[in-house]
Kinemage of the C-alpha trace (Angstrom):
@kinemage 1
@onewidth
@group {chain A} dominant
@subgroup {mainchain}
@vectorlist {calphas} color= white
{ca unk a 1} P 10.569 -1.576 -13.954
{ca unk a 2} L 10.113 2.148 -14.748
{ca unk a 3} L 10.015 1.419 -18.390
{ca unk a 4} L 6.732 0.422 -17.671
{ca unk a 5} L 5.876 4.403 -17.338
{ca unk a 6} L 4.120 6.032 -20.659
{ca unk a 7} L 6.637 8.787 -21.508
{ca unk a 8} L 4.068 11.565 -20.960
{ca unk a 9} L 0.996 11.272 -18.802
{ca unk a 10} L -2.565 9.973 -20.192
{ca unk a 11} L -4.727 12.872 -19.863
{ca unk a 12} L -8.073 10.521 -19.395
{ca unk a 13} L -6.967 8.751 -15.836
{ca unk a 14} L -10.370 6.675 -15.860
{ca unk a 15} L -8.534 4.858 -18.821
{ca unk a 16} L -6.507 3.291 -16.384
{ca unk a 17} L -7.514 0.027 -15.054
{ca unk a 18} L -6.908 -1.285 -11.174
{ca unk a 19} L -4.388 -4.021 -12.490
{ca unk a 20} L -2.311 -1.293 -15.036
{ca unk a 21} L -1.944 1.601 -12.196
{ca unk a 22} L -1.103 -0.825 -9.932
{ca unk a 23} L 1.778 -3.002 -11.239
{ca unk a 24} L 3.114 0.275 -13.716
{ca unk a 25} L 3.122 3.123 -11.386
{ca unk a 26} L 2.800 1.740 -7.874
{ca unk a 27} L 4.737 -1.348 -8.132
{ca unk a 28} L 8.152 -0.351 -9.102
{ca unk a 29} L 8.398 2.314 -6.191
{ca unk a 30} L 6.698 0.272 -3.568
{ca unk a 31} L 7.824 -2.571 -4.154
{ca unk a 32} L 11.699 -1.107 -2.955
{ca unk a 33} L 10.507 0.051 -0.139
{ca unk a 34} L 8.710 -2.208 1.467
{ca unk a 35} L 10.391 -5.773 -0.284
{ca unk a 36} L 13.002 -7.155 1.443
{ca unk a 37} L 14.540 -10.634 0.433
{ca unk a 38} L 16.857 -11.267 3.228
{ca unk a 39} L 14.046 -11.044 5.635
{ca unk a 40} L 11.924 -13.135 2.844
{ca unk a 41} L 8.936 -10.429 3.186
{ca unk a 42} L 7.695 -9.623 -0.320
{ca unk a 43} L 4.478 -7.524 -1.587
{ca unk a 44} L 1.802 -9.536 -3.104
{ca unk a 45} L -0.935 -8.381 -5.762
{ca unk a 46} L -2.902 -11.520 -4.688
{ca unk a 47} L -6.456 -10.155 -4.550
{ca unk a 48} L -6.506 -13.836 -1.615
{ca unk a 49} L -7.293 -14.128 1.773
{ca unk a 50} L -4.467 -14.724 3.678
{ca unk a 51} L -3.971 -14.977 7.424
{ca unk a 52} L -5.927 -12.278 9.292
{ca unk a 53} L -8.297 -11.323 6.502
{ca unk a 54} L -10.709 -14.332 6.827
{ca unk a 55} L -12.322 -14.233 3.796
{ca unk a 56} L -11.662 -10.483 2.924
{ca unk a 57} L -9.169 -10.094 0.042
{ca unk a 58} L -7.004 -6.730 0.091
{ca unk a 59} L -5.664 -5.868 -3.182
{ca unk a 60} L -2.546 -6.074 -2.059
{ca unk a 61} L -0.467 -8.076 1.027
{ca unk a 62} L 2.391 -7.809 2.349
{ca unk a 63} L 3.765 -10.999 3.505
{ca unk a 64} L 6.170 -13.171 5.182
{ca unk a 65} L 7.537 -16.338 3.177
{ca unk a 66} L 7.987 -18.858 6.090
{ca unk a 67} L 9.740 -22.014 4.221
{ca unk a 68} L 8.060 -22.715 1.369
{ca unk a 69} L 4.308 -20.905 1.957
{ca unk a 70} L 3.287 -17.252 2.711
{ca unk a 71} L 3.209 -16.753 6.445
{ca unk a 72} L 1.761 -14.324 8.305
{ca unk a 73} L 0.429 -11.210 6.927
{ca unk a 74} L 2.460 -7.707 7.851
{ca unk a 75} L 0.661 -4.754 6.064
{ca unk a 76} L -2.449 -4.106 3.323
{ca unk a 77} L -3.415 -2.140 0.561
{ca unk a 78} L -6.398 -1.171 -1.016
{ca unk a 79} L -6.126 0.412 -4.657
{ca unk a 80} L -9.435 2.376 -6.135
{ca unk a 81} L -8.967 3.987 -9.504
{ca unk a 82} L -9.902 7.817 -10.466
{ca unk a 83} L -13.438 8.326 -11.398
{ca unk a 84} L -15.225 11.168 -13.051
{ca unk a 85} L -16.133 12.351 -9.470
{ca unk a 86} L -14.433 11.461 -6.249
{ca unk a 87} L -17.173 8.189 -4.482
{ca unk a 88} L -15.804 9.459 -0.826
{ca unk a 89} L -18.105 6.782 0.622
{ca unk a 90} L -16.324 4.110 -1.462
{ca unk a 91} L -12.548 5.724 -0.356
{ca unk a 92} L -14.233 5.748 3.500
{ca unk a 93} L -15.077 2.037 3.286
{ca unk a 94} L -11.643 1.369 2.052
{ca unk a 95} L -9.854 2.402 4.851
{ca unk a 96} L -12.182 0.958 6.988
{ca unk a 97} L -11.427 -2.240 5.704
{ca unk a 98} L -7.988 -1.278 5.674
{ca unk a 99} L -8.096 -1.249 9.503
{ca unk a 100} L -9.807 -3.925 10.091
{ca unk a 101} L -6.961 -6.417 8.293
{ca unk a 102} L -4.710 -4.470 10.150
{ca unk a 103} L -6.359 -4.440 13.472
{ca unk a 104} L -6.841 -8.051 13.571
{ca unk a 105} L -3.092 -8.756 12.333
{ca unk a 106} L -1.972 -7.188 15.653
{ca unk a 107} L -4.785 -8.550 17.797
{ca unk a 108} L -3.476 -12.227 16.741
{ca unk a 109} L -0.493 -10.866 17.828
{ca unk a 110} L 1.022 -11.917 14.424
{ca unk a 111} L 3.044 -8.327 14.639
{ca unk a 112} L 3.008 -5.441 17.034
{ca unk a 113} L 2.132 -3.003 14.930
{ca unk a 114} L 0.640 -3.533 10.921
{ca unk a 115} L 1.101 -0.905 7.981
{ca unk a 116} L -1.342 -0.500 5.332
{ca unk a 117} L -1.690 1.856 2.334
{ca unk a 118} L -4.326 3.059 0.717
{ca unk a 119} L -4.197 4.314 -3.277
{ca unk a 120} L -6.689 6.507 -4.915
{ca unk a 121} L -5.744 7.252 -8.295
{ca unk a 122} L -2.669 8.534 -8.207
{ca unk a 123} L -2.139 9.036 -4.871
{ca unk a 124} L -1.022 7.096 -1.654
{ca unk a 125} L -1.694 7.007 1.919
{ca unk a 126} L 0.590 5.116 4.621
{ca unk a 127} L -0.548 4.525 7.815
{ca unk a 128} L 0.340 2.533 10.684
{ca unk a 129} L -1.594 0.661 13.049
{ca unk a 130} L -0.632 -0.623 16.592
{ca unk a 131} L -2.115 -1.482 20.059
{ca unk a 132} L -1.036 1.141 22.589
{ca unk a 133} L -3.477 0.274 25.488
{ca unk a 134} L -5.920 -3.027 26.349
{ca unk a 135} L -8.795 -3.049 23.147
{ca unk a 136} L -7.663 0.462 21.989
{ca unk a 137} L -6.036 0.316 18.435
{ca unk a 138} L -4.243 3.868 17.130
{ca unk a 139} L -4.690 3.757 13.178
{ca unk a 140} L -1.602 6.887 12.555
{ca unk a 141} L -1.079 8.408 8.657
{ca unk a 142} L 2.801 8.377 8.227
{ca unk a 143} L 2.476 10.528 5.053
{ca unk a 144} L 0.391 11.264 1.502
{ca unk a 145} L 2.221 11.654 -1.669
{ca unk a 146} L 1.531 11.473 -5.384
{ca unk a 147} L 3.323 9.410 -7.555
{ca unk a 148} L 3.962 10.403 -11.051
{ca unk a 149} L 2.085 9.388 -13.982
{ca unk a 150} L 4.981 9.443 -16.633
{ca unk a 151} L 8.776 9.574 -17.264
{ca unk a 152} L 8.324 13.384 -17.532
{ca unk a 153} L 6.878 13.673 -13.763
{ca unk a 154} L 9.959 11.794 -12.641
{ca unk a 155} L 11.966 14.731 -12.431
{ca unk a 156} L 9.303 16.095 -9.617
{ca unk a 157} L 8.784 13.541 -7.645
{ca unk a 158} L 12.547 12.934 -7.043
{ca unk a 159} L 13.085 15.774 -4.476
{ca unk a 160} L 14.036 15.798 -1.343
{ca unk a 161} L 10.794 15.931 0.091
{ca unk a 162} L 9.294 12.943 -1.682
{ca unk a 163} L 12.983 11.400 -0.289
{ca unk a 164} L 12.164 12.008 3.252
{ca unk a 165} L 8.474 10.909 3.068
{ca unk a 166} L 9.969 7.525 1.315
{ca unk a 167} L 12.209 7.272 4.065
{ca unk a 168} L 9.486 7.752 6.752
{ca unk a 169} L 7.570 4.981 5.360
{ca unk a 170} L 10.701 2.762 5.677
{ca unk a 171} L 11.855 3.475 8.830
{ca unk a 172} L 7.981 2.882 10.857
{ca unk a 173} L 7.937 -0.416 8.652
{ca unk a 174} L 11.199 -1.732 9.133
């Protein structure tokens, strides 16, 4: 799934559509960390409704396969790509929505707690959302990282660090 990676990085990131920077740079990584088979949970690039949503579509779901249809909804993502100058409104609105699946995931008690994930360009943003007291919802960041754009940034992003963040994500999801 990494072959999927240009060898070196395209210098014009606006050339990039939604669909491309999701499934070749986002997918491969994400989808081993937060895909597991055993437990039948798999990450969707729907663009549907699905369970808590109502008729909102997320780019991206994270769901439950119960039998033979998806089930109930456990995390979100919302994907915009880079533009020429950073729409901060746009990014704002995002994460609002971004709490609101999430927020009404736990509220139908579907899950105690929901994560969601929000990309901007080449960049990522987990964050975790549960209900600590009666009507008050805690929206947390776990961590932000960049992903690389190319083969050649492969070599920085496996570190350590990036390890641990990775790791972070896994452990507040699973």
């Amino acid at each position: 799934s990494l072959k999927k990676l240009p060898f070196t990085a395209i210098k014009d990131k606006t050339a990039i559509g939604e669909r491309e920077l999701l499934t070749a740079y986002f997918d491969p990584i994400l989808v081993n960390i937060l895909v597991n088979l055993d437990e039948n949970v798999l990450l969707r690039w729907a663009n549907v409704t699905c369970d808590a949503t109502g008729d909102k579509r997320p780019d991206a779901t994270i769901s439950k396969l119960t039998q033979m249809s998806f089930g109930s909804s456990l995390g979100f993502g919302e994907a915009k790509l880079a533009q020429p100058t950073c729409d901060k409104c746009i990014l704002c609105l995002d994460l609002a929505r971004l709490a609101t699946f999430a927020k009404d995931t736990v509220f139908l008690k579907i899950n105690n707690a929901s994560l969601s994930f929000q990309i901007h360009s080449f960049s990522v943003t987990f964050f975790t959302t549960r209900l600590r007291h009666d009507g008050i919802y805690i929206m947390q960041e776990i961590v932000h990282m960049t992903f690389p754009r190319s083969v050649e940034e492969l070599a920085t992003f496996i570190s350590m660090k990036v390890w641990k963040m990775l790791l972070k994500v896994t452990d507040v999801f699973w």
